[in-house]
C-alpha positions as CSV (number, residue, x, y, z in Angstrom):
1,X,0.0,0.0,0.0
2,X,2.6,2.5,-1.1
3,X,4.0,4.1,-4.5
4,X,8.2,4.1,-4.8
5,X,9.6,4.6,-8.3
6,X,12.9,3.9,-9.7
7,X,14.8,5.3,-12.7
8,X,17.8,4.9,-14.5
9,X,19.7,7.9,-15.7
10,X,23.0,8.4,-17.3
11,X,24.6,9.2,-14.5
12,X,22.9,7.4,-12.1
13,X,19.3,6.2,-10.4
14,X,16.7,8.2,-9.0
15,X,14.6,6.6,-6.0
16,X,11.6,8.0,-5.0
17,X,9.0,7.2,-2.9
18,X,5.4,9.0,-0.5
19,X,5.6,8.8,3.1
20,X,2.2,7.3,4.1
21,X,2.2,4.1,5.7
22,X,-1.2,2.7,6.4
23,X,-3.1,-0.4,8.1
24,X,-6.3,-1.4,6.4
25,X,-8.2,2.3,6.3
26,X,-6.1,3.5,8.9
27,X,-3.1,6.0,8.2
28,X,-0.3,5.6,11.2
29,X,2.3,7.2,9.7
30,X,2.6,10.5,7.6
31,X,6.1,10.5,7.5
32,X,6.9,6.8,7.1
33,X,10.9,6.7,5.6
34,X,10.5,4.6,2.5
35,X,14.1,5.5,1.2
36,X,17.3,3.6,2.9
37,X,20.6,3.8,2.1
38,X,22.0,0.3,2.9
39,X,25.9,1.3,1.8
40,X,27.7,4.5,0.8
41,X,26.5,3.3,-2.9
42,X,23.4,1.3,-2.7
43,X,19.9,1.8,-1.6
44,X,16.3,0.9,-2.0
45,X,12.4,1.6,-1.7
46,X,10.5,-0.5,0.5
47,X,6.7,-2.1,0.2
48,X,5.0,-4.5,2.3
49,X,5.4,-5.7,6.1
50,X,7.6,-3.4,8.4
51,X,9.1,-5.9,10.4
52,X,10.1,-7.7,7.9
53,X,11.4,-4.8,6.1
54,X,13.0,-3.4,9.1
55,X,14.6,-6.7,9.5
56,X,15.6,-7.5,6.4
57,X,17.5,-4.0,5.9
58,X,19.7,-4.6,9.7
59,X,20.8,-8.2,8.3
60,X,21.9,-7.1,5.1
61,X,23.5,-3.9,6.2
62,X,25.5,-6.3,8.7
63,X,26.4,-9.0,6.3
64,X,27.5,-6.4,3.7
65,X,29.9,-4.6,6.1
66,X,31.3,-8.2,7.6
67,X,31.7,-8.3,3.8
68,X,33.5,-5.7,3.4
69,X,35.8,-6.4,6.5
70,X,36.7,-9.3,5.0
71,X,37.1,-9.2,1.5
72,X,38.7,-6.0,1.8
73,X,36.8,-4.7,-1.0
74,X,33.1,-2.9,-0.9
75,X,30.4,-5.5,-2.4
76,X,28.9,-5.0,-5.6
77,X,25.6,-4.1,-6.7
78,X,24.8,-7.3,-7.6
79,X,26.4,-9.0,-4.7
80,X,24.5,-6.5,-2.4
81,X,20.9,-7.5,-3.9
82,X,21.4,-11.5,-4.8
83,X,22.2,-11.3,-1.0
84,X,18.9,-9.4,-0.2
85,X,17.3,-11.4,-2.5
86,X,18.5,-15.3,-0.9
87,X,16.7,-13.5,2.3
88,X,13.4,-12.3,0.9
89,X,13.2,-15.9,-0.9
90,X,13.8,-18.0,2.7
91,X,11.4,-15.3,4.7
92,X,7.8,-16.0,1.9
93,X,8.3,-19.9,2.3
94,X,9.0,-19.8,6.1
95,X,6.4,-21.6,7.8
96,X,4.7,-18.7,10.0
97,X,1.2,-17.5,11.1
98,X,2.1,-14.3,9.8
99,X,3.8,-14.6,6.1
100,X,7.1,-12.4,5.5
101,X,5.9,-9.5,2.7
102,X,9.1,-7.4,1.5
103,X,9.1,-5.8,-1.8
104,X,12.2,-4.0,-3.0
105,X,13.5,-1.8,-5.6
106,X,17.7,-1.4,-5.2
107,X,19.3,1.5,-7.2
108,X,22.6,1.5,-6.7
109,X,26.4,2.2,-8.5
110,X,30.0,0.7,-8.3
111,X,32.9,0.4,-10.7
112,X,30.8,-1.9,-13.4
113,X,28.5,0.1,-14.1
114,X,24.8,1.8,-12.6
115,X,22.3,-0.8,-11.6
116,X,18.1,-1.0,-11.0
117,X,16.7,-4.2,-9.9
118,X,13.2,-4.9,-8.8
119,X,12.9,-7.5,-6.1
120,X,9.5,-8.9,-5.9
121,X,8.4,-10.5,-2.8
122,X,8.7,-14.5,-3.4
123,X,12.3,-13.6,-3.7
124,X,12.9,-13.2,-7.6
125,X,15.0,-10.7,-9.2
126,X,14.4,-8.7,-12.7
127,X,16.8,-5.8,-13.9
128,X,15.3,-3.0,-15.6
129,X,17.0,-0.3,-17.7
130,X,15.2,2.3,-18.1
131,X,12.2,2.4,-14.8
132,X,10.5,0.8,-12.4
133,X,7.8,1.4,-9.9
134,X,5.5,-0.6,-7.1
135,X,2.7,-0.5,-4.7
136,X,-0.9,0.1,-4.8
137,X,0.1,3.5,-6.9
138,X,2.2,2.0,-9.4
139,X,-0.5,2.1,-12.1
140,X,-0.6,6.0,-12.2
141,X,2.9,6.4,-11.8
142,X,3.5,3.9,-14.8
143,X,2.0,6.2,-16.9
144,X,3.6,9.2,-16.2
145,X,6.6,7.1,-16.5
146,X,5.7,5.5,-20.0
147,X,5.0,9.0,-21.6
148,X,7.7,11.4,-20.2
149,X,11.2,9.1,-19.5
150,X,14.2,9.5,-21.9
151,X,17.2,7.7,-21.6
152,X,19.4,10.3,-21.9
153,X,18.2,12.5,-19.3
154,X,20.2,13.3,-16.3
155,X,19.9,12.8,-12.6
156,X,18.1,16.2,-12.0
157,X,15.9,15.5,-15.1
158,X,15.0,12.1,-13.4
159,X,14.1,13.6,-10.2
160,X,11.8,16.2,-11.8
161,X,10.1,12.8,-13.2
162,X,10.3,11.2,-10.3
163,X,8.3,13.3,-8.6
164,X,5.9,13.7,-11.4
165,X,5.2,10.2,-10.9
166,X,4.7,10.1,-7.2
167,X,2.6,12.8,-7.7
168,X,0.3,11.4,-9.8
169,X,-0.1,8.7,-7.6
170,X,-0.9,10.5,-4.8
171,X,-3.2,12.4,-6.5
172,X,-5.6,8.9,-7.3
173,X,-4.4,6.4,-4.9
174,X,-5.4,6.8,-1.5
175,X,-2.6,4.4,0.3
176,X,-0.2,6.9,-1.0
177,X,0.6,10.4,0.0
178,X,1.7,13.3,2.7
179,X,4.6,13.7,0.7
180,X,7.9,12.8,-1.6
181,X,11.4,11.3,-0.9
182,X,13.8,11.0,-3.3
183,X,17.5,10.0,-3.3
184,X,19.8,9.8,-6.1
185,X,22.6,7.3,-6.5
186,X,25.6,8.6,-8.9
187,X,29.5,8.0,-8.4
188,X,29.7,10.5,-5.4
189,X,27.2,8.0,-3.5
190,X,23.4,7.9,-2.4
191,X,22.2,11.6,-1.4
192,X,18.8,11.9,-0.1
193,X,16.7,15.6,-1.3
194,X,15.3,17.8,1.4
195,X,11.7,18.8,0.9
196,X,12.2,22.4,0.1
197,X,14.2,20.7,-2.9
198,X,11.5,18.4,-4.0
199,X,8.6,21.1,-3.7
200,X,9.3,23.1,-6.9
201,X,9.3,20.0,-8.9
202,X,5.7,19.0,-7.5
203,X,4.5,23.2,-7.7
204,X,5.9,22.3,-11.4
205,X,3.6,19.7,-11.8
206,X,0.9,21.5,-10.4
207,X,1.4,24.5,-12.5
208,X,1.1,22.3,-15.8
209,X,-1.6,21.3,-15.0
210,X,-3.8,24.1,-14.2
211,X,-1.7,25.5,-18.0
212,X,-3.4,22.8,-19.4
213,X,-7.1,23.7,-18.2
214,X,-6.5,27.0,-18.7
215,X,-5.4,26.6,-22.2
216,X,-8.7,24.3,-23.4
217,X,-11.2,26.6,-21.6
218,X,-9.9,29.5,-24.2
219,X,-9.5,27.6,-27.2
């Protein structure tokens, strides 16, 4: 019951995601953080259970970092998410009253190249190229992402998409809402956007819009 969106750009991904987090009709949260960093280079939207979720993102921050102590080395994207993935995979088919419900999209960069997987919640894996998006808002933010992305656009291109998207969704879905986070992931690392950033981009939105009205009522 959420909208997160990911995007590749030419020099790097765009996460974003709303901040509602809800239980049946009930809202609990209005500034749930759906946006984790998970290394300097890697992170991810969440959907789904928050234990399991919360969970999920302590092991695999440990594990990366014993990792990393190890080998000497900072994982790889794909390392990173095949290792997320083996624990999403183990958590659906656990035998449990309460079934394990993570789903993730990882953005993340390192010296192969700039990465967007979507990691459903019975544990498989798909790479995408160009977007991706999930939750109960997906579908208006699909479309907004079907008609505006380019793949040469830039990271500040992709997060004035980004929050295009979100913001459709918020406008129709009502699990999603009281707000954007984005984070970009490039070669200087992950860096999370400040509201007063985003706001413009949705005003933007806003303001075409209300152009748009404006402009059939006089013809």
């Amino acid at each position: 019951m959420t909208t997160t969106v990911g995007i590749v750009c030419k020099d790097g991904v765009v996460l974003a995601s709303d901040k509602r987090a809800t239980a049946g009709n009930l809202i609990v949260d209005k500034k749930a953080q759906k946006i984790h960093k998970i290394t300097d280079n890697i992170a991810l939207t969440t959907a789904g259970s928050v234990s399991d979720i919360q969970l999920m993102i302590k092991l695999t921050r440990a594990q990366l970092k014993l990792k990393e102590l190890r080998s000497l080395k900072s994982p790889s994207v794909k390392e990173s998410v095949g290792l997320l993935s083996g624990m999403v995979y183990n958590s659906i088919r656990r035998m449990t009253m309460i079934p394990g419900i993570a789903h993730f999209i990882v953005g993340g960069t390192d010296t192969t190249g700039t990465y967007l997987f979507d990691l459903f919640p019975d544990g498989s894996l798909t790479e995408y190229h160009e977007y991706v998006t999930s939750g109960s808002g997906s579908v208006f933010a699909l479309g907004v992402l079907e008609t505006l992305y380019d793949a040469n656009m830039n990271v500040n291109d992709g997060i004035d998409l980004a929050a295009k998207a979100i913001s459709a969704a918020l406008q129709r879905d009502n699990a999603s809402g009281n707000g954007i986070t984005i984070m970009t992931i490039t070669e200087d690392g992950a860096e999370e956007y400040a509201e007063e950033f985003i706001s413009p981009h949705i005003q933007l939105t806003n303001n075409t819009k209300t152009t748009k009205k404006k402009a059939r009522k006089k013809a």
